[in-house]
C-alpha positions in Angstrom: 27.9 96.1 -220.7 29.8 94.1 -217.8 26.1 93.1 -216.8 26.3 91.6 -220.3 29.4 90.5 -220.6 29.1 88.5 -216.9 25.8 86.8 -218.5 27.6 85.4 -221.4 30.2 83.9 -219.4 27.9 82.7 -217.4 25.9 81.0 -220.1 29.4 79.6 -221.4 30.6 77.9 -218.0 27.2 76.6 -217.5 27.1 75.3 -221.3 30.6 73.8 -220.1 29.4 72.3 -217.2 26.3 70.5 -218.8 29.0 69.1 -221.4 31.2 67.4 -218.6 28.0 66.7 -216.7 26.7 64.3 -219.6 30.5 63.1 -220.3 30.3 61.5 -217.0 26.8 60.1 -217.0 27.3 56.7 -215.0 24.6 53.9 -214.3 25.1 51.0 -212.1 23.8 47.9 -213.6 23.5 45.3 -210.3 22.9 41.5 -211.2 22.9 38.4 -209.0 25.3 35.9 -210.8 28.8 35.6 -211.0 31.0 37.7 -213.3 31.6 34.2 -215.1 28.1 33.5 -215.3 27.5 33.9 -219.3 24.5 36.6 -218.4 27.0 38.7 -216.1 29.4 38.4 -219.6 26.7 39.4 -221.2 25.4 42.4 -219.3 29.0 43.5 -219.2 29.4 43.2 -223.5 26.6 45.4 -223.1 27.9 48.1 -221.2 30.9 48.2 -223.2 29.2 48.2 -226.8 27.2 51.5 -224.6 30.2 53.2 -223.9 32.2 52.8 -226.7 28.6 53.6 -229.3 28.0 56.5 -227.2 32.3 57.8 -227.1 32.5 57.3 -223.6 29.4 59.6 -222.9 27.9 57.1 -220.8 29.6 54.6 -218.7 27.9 51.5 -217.4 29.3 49.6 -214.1 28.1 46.0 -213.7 27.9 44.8 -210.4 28.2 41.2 -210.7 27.5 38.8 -207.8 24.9 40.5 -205.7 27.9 43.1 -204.5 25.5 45.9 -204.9 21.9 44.8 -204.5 20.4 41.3 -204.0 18.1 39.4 -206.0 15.1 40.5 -204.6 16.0 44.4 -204.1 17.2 45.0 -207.8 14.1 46.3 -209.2 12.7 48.2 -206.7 16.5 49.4 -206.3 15.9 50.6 -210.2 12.4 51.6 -209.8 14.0 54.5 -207.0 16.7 55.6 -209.4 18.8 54.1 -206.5 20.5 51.8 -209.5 19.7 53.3 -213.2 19.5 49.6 -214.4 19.9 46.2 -213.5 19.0 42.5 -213.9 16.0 40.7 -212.7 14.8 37.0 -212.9 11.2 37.6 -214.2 9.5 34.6 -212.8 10.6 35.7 -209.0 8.0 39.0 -208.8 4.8 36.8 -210.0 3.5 37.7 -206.2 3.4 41.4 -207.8 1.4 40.4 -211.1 1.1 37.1 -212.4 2.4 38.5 -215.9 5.9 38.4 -214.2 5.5 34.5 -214.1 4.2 33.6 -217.6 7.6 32.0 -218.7 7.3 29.9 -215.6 4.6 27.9 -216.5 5.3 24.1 -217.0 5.6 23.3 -220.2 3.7 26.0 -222.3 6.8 26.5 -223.9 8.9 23.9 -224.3 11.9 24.8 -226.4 14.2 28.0 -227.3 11.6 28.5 -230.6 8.4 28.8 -228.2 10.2 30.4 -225.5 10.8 33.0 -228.1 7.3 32.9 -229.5 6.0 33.5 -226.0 8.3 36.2 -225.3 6.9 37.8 -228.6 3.5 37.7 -227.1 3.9 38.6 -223.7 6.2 41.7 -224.4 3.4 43.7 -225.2 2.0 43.2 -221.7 5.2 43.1 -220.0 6.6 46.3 -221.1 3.2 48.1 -220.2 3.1 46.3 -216.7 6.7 48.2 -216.1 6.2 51.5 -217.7 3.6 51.9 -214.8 6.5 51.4 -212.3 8.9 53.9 -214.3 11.1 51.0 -215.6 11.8 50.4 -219.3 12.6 46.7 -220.3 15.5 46.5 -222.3 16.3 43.2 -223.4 16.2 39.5 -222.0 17.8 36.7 -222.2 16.7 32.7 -221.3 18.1 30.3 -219.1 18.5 26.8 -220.2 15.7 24.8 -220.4 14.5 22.6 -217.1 14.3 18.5 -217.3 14.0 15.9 -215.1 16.7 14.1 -213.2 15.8 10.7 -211.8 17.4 7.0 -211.4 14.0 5.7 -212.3 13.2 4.5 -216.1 10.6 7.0 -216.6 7.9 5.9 -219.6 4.9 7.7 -218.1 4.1 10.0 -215.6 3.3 6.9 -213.7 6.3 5.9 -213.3 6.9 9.2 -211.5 4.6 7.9 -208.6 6.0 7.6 -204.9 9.4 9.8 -206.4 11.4 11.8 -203.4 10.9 14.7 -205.2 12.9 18.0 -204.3 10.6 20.9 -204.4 12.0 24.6 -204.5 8.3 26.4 -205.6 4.8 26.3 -205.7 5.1 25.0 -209.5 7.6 21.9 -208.6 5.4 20.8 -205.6 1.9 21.5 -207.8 4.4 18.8 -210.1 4.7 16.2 -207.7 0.9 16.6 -206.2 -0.8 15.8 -209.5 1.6 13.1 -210.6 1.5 11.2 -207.1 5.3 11.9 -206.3 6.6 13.3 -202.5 7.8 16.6 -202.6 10.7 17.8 -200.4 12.0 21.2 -199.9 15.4 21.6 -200.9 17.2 24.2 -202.0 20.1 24.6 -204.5 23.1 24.5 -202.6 21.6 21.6 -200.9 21.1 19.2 -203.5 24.0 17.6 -203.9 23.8 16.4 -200.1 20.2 15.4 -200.5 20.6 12.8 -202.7 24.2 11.4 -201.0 21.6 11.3 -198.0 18.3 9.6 -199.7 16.3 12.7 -198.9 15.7 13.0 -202.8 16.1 10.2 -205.9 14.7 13.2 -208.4 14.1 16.8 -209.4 13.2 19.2 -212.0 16.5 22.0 -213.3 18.6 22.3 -215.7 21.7 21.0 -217.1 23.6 23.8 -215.3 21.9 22.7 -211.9 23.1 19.0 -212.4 26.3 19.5 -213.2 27.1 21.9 -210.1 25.7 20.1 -207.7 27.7 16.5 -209.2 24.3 14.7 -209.4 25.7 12.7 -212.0 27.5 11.2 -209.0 23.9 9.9 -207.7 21.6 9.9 -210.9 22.3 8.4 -214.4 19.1 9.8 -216.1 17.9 13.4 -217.4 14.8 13.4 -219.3 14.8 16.7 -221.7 11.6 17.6 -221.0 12.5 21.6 -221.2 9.6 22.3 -218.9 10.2 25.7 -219.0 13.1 28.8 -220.3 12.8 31.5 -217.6 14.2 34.5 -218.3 16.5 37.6 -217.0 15.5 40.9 -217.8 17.3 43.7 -218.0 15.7 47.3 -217.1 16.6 50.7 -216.8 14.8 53.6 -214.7 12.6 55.5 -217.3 13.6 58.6 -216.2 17.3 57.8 -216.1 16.9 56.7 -219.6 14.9 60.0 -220.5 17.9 62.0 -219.3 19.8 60.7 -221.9 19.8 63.1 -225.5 18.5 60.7 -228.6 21.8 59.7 -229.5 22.5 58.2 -226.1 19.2 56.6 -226.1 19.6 55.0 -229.5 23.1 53.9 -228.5 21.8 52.2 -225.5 18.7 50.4 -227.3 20.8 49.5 -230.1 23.0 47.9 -227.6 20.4 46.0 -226.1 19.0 45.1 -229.2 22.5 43.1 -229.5 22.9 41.8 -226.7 19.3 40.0 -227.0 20.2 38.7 -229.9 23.6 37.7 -228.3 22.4 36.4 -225.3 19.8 34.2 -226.8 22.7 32.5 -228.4 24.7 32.0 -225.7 22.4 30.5 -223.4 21.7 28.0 -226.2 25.5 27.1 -226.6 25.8 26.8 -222.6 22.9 24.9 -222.5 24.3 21.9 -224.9 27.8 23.0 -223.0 26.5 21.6 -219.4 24.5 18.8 -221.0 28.1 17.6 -222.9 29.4 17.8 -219.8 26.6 15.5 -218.0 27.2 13.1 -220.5 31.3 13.0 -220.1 30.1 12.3 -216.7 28.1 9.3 -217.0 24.9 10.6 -217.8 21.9 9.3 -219.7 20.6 12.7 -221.9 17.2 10.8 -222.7 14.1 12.5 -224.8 10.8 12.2 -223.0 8.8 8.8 -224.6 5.4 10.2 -225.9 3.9 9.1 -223.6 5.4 10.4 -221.1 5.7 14.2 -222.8 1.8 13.8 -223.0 1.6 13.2 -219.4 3.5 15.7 -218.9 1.7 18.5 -220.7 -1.6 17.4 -219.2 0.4 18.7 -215.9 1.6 21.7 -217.6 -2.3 22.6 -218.6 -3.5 22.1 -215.1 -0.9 25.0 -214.3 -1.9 26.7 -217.3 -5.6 27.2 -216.0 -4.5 27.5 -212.2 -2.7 30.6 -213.5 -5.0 32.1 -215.8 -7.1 32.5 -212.9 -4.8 34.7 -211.2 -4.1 36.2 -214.2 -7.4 37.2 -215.8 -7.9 38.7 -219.2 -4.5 40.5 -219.6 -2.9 36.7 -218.9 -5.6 35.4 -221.3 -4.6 37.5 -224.0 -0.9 36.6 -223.9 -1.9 33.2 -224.2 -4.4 33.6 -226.8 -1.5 35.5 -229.1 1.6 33.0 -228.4 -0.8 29.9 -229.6 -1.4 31.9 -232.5 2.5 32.5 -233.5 
């Protein structure tokens, strides 16, 4: 009978202990940008629809800022369980699978509509290329679209020949190649210095880009070509996500769901925020001539095929179904 008895308590303390277990379930969620960065805010909306769907069951801790993990180390940092979720920019693991850099390609998709129309069609692919690496995608959210910033009158690509072009990847400096301009490596935090200096009169970014670095102080023109929308991802460990009973994993996806929806939004609304600002400043927001845009996505297409190389049928197929949306 005390044999008995012991086992029942036994049963009820370890019942007990499961309980508190789950009530303090805690992910980290590491991301790269600034808590005032509108993905950070985001992210963090996220966590906090998560913890108050699920009743405090599962707590979500942003680490904003790279304080946790850089850039480069937050998915394999998720893939080991070493962080349960996390942020990534897509487009900076195309050296693992080309798939990771399909919303990178010059101007496939050229506004928030097609960037969500190839999003629809690469999904598919995407979420299969990291459920083989034990990550579940979550949701994503774009950036604001990239354009071209340049004291030239630009009616052609033509006029972009003999441009000091800054270059920060393979796709900016395939750019310049085919349209005759001089690429020069420069990074972010040196732009602003580059073009006080000469080294640079243009480059490809966004609105955000140009009004951090004050390029308005050097350049009176950006042509809204919206080249391109990369996008963050956010991701969870699969197995950290499978620990979770249904009602903690519907909380969580319902969650994301929002925060898609959400973030979509807001990068939209910051987007026409920065370019507001660019004007207040001085600056030219100028619509690619015809001409020009055709130029332009003559470029994009030589990409296009220079990728679908490296991608083969899977990158094919992604292509195939966004033309068809």
């Amino acid at each position: 009978m005390r044999s008995v008895r012991l086992l029942a308590v036994t049963a009820a303390l370890s019942a007990v202990t499961a309980g508190t277990v789950f009530a303090q379930t805690k992910w980290d969620l590491p991301t790269a940008y600034p808590a005032s960065n509108f993905h950070t805010e985001n992210a963090q909306q996220f966590a906090t629809d998560v913890d108050k769907a699920t009743g405090g069951k599962l707590k979500i801790q942003v680490h904003a800022n790279a304080s946790l993990f850089k850039a480069p180390e937050i998915k394999r940092a998720v893939q080991g369980n070493q962080a349960q979720s996390g942020e990534i920019l897509l487009v900076n693991f195309e050296n693992e699978n080309p798939l990771f850099g399909v919303d990178g390609l010059p101007f496939l998709a050229t506004s928030y509509a097609d960037s969500m129309k190839l999003y629809k069609a690469s999904k598919p692919a995407l979420e299969k290329l990291l459920a083989a690496q034990g990550i579940k995608l979550l949701y994503t959210v774009p950036w604001p679209p990239q354009g071209i910033y340049t004291k030239k009158t630009l009616n052609s690509a033509a006029d972009m020949k003999g441009l000091k072009w800054r270059a920060y990847s393979p796709a900016t400096s395939r750019i310049a190649e085919l349209v005759g301009a001089q690429p020069m490596t420069v990074q972010a935090a040196e732009v602003s210095q580059a073009l006080a200096t000469g080294v640079i009169d243009s480059y490809m970014s966004s609105g955000a880009t140009g009004f951090d670095s004050k390029t308005y102080e050097h350049i009176k023109n950006w042509y809204d070509t919206q080249a391109w929308l990369p996008k963050n991802a956010v991701i969870v460990n699969q197995s950290a996500f499978n620990a979770l009973d249904k009602a903690g994993q519907d909380a969580v996806l319902k969650a994301a769901a929002d925060a898609e929806t959400r973030g979509w939004a807001l990068s939209q609304e910051k987007n026409q925020w920065y370019l507001d600002q660019l004007k207040a400043k001085g600056m030219n927001i100028l619509p690619p001539s015809p001409q020009l845009a055709g130029d332009l996505k003559k470029v994009g297409d030589t990409l296009l095929g220079d990728w679908l190389k490296k991608a083969g049928a899977d990158g094919q197929a992604v292509v195939d179904a966004y033309k068809k949306l």
